[in-house]
Residue frames relative to the residue before (quaternion, step in Angstrom):
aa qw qx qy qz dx dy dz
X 1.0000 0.0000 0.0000 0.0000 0.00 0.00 0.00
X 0.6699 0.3792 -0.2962 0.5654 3.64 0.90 -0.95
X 0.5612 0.5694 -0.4379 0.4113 3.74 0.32 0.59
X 0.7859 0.1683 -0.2796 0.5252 3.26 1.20 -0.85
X 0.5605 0.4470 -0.5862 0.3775 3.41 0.52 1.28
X 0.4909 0.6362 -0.4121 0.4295 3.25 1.40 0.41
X 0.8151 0.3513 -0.1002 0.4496 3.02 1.28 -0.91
X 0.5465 0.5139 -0.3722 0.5465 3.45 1.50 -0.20
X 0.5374 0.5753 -0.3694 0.4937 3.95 1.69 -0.46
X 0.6197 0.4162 -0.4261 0.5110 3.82 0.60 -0.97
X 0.4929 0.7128 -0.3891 0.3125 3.37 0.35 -1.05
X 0.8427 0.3636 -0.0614 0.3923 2.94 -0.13 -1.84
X 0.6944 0.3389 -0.3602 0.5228 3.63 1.30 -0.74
X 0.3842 0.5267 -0.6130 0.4463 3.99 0.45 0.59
X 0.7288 0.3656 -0.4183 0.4003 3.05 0.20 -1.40
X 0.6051 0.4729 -0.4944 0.4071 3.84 0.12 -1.16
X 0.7161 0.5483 -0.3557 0.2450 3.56 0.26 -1.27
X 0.5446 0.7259 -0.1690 0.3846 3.14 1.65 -1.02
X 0.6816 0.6148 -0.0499 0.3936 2.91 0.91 -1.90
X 0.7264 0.3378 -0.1497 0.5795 3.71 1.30 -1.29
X 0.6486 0.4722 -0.4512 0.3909 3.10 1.23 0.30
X 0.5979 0.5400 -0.3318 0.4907 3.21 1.32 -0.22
X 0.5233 0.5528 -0.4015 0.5093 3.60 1.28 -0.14
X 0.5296 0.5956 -0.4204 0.4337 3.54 0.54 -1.20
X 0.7122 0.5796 -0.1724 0.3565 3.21 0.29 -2.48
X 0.5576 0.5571 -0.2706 0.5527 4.06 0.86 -1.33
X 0.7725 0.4613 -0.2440 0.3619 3.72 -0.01 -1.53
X 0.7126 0.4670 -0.1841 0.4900 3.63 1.18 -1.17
X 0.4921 0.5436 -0.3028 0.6088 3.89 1.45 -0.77
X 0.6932 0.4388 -0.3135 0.4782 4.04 0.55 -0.63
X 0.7073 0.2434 -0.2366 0.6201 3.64 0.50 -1.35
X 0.7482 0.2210 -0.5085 0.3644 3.79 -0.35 0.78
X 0.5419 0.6699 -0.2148 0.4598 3.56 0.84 -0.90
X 0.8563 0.2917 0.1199 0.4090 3.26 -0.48 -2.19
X 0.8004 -0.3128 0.3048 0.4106 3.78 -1.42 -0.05
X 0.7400 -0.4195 0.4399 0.2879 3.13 -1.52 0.64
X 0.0734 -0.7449 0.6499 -0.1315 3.83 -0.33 1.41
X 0.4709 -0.6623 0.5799 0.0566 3.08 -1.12 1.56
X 0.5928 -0.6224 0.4661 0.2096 3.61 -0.86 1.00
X 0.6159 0.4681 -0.2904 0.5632 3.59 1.05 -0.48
X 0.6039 0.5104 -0.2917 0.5382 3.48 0.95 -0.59
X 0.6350 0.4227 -0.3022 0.5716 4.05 0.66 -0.95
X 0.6756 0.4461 -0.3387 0.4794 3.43 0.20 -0.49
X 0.7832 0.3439 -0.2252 0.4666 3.63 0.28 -0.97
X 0.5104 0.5019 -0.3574 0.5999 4.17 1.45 0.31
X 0.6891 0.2082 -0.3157 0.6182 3.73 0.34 -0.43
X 0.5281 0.5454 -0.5080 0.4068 3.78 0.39 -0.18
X 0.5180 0.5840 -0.2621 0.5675 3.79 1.16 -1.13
X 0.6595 0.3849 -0.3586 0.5370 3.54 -0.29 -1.37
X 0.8806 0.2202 -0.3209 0.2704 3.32 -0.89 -1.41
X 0.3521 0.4454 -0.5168 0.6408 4.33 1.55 0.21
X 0.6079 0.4595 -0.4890 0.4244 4.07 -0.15 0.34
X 0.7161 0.6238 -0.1207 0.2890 3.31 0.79 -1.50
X 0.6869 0.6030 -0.1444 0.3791 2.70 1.68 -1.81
X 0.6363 0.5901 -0.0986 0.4871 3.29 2.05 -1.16
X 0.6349 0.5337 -0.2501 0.4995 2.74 1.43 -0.59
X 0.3995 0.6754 -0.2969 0.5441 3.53 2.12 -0.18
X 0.6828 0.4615 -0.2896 0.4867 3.08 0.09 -1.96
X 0.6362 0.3009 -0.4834 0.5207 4.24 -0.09 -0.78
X 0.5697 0.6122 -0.4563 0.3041 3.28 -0.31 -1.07
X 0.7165 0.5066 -0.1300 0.4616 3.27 0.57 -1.35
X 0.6695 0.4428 -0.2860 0.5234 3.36 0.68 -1.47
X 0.6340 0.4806 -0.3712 0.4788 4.13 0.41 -1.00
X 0.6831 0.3825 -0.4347 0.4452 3.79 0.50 -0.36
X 0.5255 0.7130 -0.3930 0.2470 3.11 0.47 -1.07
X 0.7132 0.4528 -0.1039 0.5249 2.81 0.57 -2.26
X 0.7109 0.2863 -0.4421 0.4661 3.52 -0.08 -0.34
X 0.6117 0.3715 -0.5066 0.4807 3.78 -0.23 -0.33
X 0.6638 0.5459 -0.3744 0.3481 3.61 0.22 -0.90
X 0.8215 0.2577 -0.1140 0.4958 3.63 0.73 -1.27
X 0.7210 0.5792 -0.1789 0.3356 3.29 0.67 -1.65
X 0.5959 -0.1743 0.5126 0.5931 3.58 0.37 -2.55
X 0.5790 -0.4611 0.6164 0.2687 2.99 -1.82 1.00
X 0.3482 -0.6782 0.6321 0.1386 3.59 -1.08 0.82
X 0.1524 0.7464 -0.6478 -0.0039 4.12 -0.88 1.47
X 0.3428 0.7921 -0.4410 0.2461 3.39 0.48 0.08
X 0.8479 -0.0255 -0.0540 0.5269 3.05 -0.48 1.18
X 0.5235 0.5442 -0.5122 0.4091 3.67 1.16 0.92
X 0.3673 -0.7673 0.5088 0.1322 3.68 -0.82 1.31
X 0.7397 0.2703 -0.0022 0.6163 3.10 1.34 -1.11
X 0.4883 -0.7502 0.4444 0.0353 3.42 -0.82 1.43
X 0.5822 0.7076 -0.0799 0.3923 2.98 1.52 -0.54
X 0.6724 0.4265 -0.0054 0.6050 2.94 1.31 -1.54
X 0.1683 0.6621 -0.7042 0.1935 3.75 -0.63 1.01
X 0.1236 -0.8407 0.5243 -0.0543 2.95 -0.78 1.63
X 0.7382 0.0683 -0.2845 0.6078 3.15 1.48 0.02
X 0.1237 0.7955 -0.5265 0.2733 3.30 1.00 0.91
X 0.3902 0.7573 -0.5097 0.1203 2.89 -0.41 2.19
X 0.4808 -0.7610 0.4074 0.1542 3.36 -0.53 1.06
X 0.8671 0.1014 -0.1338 0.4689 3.82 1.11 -0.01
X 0.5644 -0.6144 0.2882 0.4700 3.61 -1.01 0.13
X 0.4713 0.5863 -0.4089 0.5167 3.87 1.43 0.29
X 0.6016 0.5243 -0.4076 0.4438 3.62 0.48 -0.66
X 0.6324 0.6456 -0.2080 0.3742 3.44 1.11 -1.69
X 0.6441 0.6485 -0.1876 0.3597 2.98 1.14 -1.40
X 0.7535 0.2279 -0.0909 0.6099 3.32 0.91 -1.67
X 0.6679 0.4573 -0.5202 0.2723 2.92 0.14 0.59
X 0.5733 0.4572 -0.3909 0.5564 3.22 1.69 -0.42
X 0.4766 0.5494 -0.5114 0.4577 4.29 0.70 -0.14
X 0.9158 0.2485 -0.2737 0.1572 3.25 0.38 -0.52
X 0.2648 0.6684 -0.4844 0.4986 3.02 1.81 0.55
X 0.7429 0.6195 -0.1613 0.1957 3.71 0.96 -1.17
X 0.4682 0.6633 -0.2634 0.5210 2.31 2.45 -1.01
X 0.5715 0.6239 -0.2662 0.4618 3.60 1.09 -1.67
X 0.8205 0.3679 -0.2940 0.3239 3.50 0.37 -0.94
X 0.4880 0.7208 -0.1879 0.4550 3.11 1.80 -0.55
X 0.6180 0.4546 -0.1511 0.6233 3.84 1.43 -1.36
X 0.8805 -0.0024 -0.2463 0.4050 3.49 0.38 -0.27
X 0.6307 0.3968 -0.6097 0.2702 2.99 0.48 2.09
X 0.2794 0.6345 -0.5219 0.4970 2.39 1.75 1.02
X 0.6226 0.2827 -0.4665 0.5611 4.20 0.32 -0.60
X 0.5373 0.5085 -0.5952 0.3137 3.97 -0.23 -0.33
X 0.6701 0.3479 -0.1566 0.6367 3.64 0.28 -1.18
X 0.5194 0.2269 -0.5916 0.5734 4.13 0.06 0.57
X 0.6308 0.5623 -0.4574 0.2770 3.74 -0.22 -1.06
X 0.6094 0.6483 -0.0644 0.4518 3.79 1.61 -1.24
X 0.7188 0.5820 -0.0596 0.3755 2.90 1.74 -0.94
X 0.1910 -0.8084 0.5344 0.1562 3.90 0.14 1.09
X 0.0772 -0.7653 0.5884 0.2494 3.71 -0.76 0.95
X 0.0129 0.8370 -0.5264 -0.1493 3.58 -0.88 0.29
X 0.6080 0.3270 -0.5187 0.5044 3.67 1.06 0.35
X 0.7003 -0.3232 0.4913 0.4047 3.47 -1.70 -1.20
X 0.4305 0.7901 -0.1446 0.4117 3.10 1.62 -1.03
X 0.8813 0.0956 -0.1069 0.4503 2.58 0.13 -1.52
X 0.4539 0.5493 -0.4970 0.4952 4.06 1.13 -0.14
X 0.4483 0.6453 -0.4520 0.4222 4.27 0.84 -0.24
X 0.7610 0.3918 -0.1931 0.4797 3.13 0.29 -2.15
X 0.5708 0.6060 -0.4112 0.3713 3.34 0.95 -1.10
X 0.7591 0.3595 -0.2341 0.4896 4.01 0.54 -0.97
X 0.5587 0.5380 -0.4894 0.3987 3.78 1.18 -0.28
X 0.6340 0.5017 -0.3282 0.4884 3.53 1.10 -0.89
X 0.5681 0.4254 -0.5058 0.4903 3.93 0.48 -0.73
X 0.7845 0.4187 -0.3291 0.3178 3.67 0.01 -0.97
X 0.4742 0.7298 -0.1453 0.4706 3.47 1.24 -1.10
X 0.6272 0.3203 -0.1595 0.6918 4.18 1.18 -1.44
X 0.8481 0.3740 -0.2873 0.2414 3.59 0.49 -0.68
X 0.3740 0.7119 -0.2656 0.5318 3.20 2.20 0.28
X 0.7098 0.5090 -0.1333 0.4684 3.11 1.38 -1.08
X 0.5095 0.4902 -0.2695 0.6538 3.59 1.59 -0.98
X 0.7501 0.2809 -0.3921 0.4525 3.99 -0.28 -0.62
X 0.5763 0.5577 -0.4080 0.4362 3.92 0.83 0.17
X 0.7110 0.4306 -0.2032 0.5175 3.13 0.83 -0.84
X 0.7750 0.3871 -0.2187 0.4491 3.43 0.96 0.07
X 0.4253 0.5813 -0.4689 0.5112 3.20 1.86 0.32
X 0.6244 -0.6368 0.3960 0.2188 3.13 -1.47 1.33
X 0.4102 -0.6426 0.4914 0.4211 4.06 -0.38 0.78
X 0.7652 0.3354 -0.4671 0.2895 3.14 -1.98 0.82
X 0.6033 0.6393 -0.3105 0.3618 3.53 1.52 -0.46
């Protein structure tokens, strides 16, 4: 059973991986090719693509997981013993490690949809920096080292 969520997970992140590459590929075929493409527009398309990628992480992530977790320790293609980058050993590790890819994917569709966003009071450019500051309070937590 924990095989075919290993494998229905790679799967699924090719395809995602696939998918933002064809978005990228679309976005660049327009701004050379095609009609006059507003900078706010380029920015919010590869913003998209690389929120594709990020998901395409999170599986990635889940499909190791699970296999080291159930299956086998994963060495392939490790030069250095040392280095274990997804070197996990429980279903909590798994967890946070997939939350925070989520968190990542979460912040930058959260600027994509600002980028989308006309401000037109004071008001709202305020809320607009309580939230930038507010996502980035939240990122430097999650990255403070446990026990501190």
């Amino acid at each position: 059973m924990s095989l075919l969520a290993v494998l229905f997970g790679l799967l699924s992140s090719v395809t995602i991986f696939i998918v933002g590459s064809l978005d990228i590929l679309r976005t660049i075929k327009k701004f050379t090719f095609g009609r006059e493409m507003e900078a706010a527009y380029l920015v919010a398309s590869i913003i998209g693509a690389v929120d594709m990628f990020l998901i395409g992480v999170v599986l990635l992530i889940f499909s190791f997981g699970v296999y080291e977790l159930f299956i086998a320790p994963l060495h392939v293609g490790r030069l250095d013993k040392d280095v274990h980058i997804l070197g996990i050993s429980s279903l909590d590790e798994l967890k946070s490690k997939i939350i925070q890819v989520v968190v990542m994917v979460l912040v930058v569709t959260f600027f994509k949809q600002v980028l989308a966003t006309d401000f037109e009071t004071p008001l709202e450019m305020l809320y607009f920096a309580l939230s930038i500051f507010a996502i980035s309070l939240g990122v430097h937590f999650m990255q403070k080292p446990k026990g501190h």
